[in-house]
N, C-alpha and C positions, 0 to 999 in steps of 0.2 A: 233894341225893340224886337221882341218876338213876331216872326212872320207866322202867324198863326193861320191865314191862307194857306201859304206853300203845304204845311204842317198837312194841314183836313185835306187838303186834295188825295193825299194818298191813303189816308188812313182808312183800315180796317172796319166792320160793321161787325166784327164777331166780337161775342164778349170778351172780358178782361181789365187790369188792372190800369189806368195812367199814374206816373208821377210828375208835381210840376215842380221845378227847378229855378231856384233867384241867380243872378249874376255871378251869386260867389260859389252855385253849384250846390248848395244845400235846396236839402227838398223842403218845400215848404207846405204841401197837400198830396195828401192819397187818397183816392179815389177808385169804385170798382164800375162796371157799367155793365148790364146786356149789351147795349152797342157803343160801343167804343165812340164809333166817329161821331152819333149822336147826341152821347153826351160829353165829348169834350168842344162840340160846335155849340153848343148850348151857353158855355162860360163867354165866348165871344159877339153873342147879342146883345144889344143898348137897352132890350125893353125888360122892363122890370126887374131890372139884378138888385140885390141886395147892398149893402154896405160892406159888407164881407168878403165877398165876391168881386166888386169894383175893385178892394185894394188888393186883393189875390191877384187878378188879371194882371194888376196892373204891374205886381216884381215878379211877372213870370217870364223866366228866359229861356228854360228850354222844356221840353216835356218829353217824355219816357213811357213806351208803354208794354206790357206784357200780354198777350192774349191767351184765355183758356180756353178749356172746353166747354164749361155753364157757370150760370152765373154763381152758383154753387161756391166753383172752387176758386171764382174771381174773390168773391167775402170770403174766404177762408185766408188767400193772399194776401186780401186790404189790411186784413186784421194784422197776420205777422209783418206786414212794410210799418203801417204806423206804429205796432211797436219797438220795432227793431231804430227806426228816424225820430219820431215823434217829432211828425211836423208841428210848425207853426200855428197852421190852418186849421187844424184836425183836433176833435173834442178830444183831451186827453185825459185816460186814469189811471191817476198816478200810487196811487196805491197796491205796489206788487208784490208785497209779503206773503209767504208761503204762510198757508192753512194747518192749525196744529193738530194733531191727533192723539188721542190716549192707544199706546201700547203694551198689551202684553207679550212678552217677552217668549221665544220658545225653549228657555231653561229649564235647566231641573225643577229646579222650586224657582216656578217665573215670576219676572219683576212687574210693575205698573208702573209706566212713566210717559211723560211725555214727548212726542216726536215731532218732528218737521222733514221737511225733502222725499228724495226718494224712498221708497218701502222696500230696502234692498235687505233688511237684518229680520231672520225668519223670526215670528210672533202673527199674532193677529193687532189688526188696529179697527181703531171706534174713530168715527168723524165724519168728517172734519168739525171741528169748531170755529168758531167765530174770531177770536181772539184767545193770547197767551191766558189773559186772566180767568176764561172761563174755562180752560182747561186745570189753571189751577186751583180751584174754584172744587170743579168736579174730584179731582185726585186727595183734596179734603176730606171731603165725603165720601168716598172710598175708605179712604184712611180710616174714616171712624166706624163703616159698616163691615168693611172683610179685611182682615187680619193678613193681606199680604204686602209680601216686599215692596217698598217703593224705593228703596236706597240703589245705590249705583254698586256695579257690579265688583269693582276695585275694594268698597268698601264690606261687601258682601263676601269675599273672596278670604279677608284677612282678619274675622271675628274670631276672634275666642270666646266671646263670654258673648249674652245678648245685649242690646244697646239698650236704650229708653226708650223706644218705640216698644218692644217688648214688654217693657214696666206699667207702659198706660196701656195694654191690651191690641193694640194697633198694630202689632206684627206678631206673627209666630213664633217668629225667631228659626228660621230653617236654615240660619247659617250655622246656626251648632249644634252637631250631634246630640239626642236624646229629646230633646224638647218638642217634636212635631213630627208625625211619620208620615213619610210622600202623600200617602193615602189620604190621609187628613188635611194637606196642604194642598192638594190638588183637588180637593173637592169643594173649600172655598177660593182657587180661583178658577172652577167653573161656575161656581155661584156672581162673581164678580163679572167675568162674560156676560152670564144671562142678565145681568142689571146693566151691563150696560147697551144690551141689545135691546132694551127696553120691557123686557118680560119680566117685571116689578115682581108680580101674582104670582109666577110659576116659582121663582124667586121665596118668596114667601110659606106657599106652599111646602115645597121641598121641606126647608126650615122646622115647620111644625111638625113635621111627620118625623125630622132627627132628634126635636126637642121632645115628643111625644113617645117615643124608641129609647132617648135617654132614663126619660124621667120611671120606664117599664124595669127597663133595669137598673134602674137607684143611681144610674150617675149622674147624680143631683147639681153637680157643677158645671157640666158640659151641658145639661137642660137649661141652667141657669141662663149661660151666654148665649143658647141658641134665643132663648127667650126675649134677651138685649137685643138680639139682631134686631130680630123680628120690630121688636118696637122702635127699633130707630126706622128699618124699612119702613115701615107702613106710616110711621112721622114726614120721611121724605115724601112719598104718594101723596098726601094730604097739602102738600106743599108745592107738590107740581104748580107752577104757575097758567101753565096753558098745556093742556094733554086732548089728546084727541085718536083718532084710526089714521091719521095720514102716515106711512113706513119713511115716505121721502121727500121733502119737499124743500123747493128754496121759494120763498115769497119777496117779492121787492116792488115797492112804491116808491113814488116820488114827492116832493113840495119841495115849491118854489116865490120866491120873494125878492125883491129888490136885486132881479141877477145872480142869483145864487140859486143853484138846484144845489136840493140835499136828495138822495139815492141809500134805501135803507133796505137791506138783505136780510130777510129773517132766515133761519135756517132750522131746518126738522129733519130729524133723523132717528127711526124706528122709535114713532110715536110720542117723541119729546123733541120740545126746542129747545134747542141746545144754545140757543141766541141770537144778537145781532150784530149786524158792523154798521156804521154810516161812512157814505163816501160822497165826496165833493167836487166831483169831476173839475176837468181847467176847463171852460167852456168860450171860444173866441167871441167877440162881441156879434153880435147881429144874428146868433144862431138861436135857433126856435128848440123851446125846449123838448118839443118831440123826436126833432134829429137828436139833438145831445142824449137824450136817451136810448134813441136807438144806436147811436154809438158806443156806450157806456155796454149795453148789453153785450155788445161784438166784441167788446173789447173781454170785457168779463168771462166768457163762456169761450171765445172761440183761442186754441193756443192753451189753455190754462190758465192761473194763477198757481205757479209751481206746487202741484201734489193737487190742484181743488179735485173733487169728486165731483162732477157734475149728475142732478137727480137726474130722475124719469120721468120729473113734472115740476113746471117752475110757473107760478101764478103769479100774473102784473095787474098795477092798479092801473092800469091805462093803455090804450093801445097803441100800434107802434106800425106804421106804415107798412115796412118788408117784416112783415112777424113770420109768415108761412118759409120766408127762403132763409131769415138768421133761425130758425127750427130744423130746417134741413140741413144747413152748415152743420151746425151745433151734432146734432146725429150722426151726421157722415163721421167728426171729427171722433166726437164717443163710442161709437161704433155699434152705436144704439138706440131707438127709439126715444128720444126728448121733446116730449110734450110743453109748448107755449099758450098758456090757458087766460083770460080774459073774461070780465063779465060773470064770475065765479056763485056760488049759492052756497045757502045753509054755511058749513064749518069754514070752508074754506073760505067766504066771503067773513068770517070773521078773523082768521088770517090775515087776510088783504087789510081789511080797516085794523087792525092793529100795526102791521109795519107801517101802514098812514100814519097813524099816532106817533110812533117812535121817529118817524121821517120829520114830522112839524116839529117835534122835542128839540132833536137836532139839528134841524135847520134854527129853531130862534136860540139854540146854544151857539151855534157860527155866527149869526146877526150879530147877536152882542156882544162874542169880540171880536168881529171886524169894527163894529160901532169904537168900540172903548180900543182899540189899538188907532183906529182912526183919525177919533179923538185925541190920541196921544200925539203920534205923526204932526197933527195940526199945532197944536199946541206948541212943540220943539219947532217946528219951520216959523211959528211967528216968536218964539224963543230968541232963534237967530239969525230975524231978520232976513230969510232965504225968498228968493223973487223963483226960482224953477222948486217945483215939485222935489221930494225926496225918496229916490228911488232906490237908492242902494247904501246898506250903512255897514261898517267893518270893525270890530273890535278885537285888540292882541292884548293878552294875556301871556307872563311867563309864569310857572310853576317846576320847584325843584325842591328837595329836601337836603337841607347841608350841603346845596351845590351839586349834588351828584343826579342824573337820569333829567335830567332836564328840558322841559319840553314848553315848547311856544304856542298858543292855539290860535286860531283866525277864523273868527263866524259872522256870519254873512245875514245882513235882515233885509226883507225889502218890504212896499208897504202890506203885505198879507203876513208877517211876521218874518220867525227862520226862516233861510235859504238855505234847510241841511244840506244838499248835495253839494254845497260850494263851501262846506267847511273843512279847512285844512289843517294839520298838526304839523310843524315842524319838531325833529329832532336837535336838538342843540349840542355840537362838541366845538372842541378846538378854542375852547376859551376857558378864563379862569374860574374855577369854582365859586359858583355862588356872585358870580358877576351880571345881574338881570340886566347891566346898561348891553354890555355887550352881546347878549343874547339879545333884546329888543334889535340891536342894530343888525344883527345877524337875521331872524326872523323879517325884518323887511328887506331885507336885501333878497332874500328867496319868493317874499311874495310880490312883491313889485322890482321887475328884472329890467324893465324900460317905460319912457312913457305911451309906448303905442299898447302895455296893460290896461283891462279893466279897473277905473279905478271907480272907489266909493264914492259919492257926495260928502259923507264925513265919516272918519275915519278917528274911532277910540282908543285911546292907550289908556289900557287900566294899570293905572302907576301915576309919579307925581312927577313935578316937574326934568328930574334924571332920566325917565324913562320917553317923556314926551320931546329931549331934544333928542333924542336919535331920529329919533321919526323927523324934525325937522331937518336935520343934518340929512338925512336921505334924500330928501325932496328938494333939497335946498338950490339945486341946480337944473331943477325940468322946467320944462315950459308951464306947464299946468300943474298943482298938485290939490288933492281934497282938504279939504276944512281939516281941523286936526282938534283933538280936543282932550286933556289928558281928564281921569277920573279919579281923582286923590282921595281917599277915606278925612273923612274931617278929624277934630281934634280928638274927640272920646273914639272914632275908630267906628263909629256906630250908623246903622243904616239910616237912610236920611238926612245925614250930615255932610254927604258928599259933595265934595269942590270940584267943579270944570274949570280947567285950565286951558285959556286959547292959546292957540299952535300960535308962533312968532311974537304975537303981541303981550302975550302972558298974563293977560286979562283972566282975574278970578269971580266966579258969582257962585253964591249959595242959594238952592233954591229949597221954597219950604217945603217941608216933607211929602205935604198932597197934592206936590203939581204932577199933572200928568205926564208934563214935559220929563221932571225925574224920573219918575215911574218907569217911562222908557228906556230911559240912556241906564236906570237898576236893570231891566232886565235882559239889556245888550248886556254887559258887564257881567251879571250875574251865568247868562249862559256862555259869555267867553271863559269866566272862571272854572265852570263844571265842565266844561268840554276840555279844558287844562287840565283837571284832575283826574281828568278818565283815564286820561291819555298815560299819567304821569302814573298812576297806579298799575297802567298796565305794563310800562317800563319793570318797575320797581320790581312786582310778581313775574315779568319775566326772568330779572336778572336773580331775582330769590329762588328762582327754581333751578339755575343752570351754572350759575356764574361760578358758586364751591367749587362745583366738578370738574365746569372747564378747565378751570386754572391747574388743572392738576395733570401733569406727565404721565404719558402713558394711557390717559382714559380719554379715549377718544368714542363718539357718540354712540358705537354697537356695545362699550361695554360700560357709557353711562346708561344706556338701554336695559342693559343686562342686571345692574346693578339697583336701579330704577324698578324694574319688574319684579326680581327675584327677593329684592328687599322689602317691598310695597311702596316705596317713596321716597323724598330726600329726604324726612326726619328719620325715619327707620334707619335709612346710610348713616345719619350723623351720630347716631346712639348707638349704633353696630359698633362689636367690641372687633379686633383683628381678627380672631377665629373666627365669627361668625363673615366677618368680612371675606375671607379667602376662603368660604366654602361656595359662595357667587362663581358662576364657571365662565372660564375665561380670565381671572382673575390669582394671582398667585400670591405667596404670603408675602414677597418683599412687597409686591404694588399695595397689600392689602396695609400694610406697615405704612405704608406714602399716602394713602387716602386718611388715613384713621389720624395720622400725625397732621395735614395739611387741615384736614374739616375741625381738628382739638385746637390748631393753634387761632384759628378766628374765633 
């Protein structure tokens, strides 16, 4: 039991961080304070605590605290602790994927492509955007209005002739001499910049005054296509879906239903949106949706979301207790002036009630399938008969081709669906080609090592009965083991047909195509499958790109590098005659004789 007396008698009144600690030493809440002793005396009164807070108190064994200098850099602290632990206690967002960005490139003839992470390769870049799709989305459209590179630089490196991007008008073609002079190539992709900085009109402008210039002096072809541009730009303008004078903005609303907040981020950037994301924060029981939001905020803004730009001005549909000190965090951290706006008018208050709209879209898109996954859950636990809730489910898949690269998957459901972060791949050797019994059996021996493991409530083998006695054969001596249930393809092979096999008792039932209870245990199954083939593909292309080389005497990684480079790739190596092989440097004609011969005879 925590002496939480002895604890406050000494404690501090200046601000700063506390952490509180369960028995096993995991933190289970972070918390910041102007006064320290004030407010972690607060957790320890009877009168009006919450449900929350009661069971907090109650596994807390020790507490940790940090003091700052304001309350400033105490939230800036709370912020990196809860993401670094990610308590128990603590609202948490879980969504940390770095923000994508369109780059051009600082090449000769520069490329357009898409980026992530740091901005360490010189170009300029356009963003952030919302998501992958809207970047590829954007790079589309690109494609069809300025004529530069989008291909990667490997492939741009090693052109002879122009590809099919050049044939539909879509690229210049500045990887081959004669077809395009710098001049010309670098004046649409400063045209490309200016569209994408949002200067549509100057954009346009420009345009007419080259088509105008062409058409004076008869080159009636180059007038033509500027004339294309033009009318495809001024198609896209006409299609802007929401345009306005704001240069920067991030907008985020909320809605809320049945315990579930939805969190919708619009995003604007020099006069266009550029889109949205929805987020669903994990939110612990008894917490009021205005904390979860204002933690959602802290979390979001303060630290980053690797690469986020943070605007000048971010407009909420709602207000937020400490708004004045997460604005100062938020600034001190940017290192610049970040406006927290509320109560908004005219444009911007039609901003706000649009990320509203898109916030209800998605929150009644999460209703419905938590509803219909719920649904499903229910259905399977009265399936089979189970008296405790079903909290955790586990299906293994093998995948190998003719035996070889062979890999095991293990994915993890609980009732809000996947539990990515706990899916694991084993590697499978040391057995015989094309033996899925003894892979199964190898695959559980790696995932469950004793019984003091996490184990499932029921546990899938997608496979038939050969595949479902390993897993008994594993188990077969613990004190406890999970339900076990194999998933057999039925007679035509066909979806819907599929046979449960119980673990031990060998009990088969076929269930009809539209029960829900299928429906579930298809798409445990079906995502343990795809999670197998990811895996097993990525084997296969590794060992397709290195395995020739390796095997071969003498070439060790600086001169499959070398070879690699100077060739442009493993097909180039395998279609290189000797001569051209022993002109690679570092490379001599007898070795060039021992690759040419080694890559002919497979």
């Amino acid at each position: 039991m925590f002496d939480h007396k002895s604890f406050l008698k000494n404690l501090t009144n200046r601000p700063g961080v506390y952490r509180m600690y369960d028995s096993a030493g995991t933190v289970i809440y972070v918390g910041k304070a102007k006064d320290l002793k004030k407010r972690v005396s607060s957790y320890f009164t009877r009168s009006q605590q919450s449900a929350k807070t009661v069971a907090l108190v109650a596994n807390i064994a020790n507490i940790e605290v940090t003091v700052t200098n304001t309350e400033t850099e105490a939230l800036i602290l709370e912020n990196h602790l809860i993401k670094a632990n990610r308590p128990k206690y603590n609202v948490l967002l879980r969504d940390d994927k770095s923000y994508p960005y369109i780059m051009v490139s600082g090449h000769r003839h520069p490329r357009i492509g898409v980026h992530r992470g740091s901005r360490k390769e010189k170009g300029d870049y356009f963003g952030p955007y919302p998501s992958a799709g809207a970047v590829r989305e954007s790079l589309k459209l690109m494609q069809r209005l300025f004529p530069v590179r989008q291909c990667d630089d490997s492939v741009y490196r090693n052109r002879s002739r122009p590809c099919l991007q050049y044939q539909l008008k879509r690229c210049l073609a500045p990887c081959v001499e004669g077809y395009v002079t710098d001049e010309a190539y670098s004046e649409q992709v400063k045209l490309a910049k200016l569209f994408l900085t949002g200067k549509n009109q100057q954009v346009i402008t420009n345009l007419v005054e080259k088509m105008e210039l062409a058409s004076k002096t008869l080159q009636f072809e180059d007038a033509a296509r500027f004339r294309d541009q033009i009318q495809a730009l001024r198609t896209v303008q006409e299609r802007q879906w929401v345009s306005g004078d704001a240069e920067e903005l991030d907008i985020i609303a909320t809605a809320e239903r049945q315990g579930v907040l939805a969190v919708q981020v619009l995003i604007v950037r020099d006069n266009k949106v550029l889109g949205s994301r929805s987020y669903f924060p994990k939110i612990p029981k008894d917490t009021a949706s205005s904390e979860a939001f204002q933690a959602f905020l802290q979390q979001f803004y303060l630290g980053g979301l690797h690469g986020r730009q943070v605007p000048s001005e971010v407009l909420l549909g709602q207000e937020v207790p400490e708004l004045a000190l997460i604005a100062d965090a938020v600034s001190t951290e940017a290192n610049r002036k970040v406006q927290f706006k509320t109560n908004v008018r005219g444009e911007r208050r039609r901003y706000v009630e649009l990320a509203r709209k898109n916030a209800e879209t998605a929150l009644d898109a999460q209703l419905a399938h938590k509803g219909t996954l719920a649904g499903r859950y229910k259905a399977l636990k009265q399936l089979l008969a189970m008296d405790a809730p079903i909290e955790r489910m586990e299906c293994f898949d093998i995948s190998h081709t003719q035996g070889t690269h062979t890999v095991a998957s293990n994915v993890v459901f609980g009732p809000e669906g996947p539990l990515k972060s706990d899916y694991r791949r084993f590697n499978i050797d040391g057995i015989t080609p094309g033996d899925d019994y003894a892979a199964m059996a190898q695959a559980m021996s790696r995932r469950f090592k004793s019984p003091e493991d996490t184990l499932p409530d029921i546990l899938f083998i997608d496979g038939g009965k050969g595949q479902l006695s390993q897993a008994e054969a594993h188990f077969e001596d613990w004190p406890r083991a999970p339900l076990l249930i194999g998933v057999a393809k039925g007679v035509d092979r066909r979806a819907g047909q599929e046979v449960l096999i119980f673990g031990y008792t060998r009990k088969e039932i076929t269930l009809p195509p539209d029960s829900p209870a299928l429906h579930l245990v298809q798409h445990i199954r079906d995502e343990s499958h795809r999670f197998a083939i990811t895996g097993h593909r990525g084997q296969r292309a590794k060992a397709g790109r290195t395995s020739t080389l390796e095997n071969i005497e003498g070439v060790g990684p600086k001169r499959r590098q070398q070879l690699l480079k100077f060739m442009g790739g493993l097909q180039q190596v395998k279609s290189a005659s000797i001569d051209e092989l022993a002109k690679v440097p570092g490379i001599s004609r007898s070795l060039a004789e021992k690759i040419h011969d080694t890559l002919h005879s497979h």
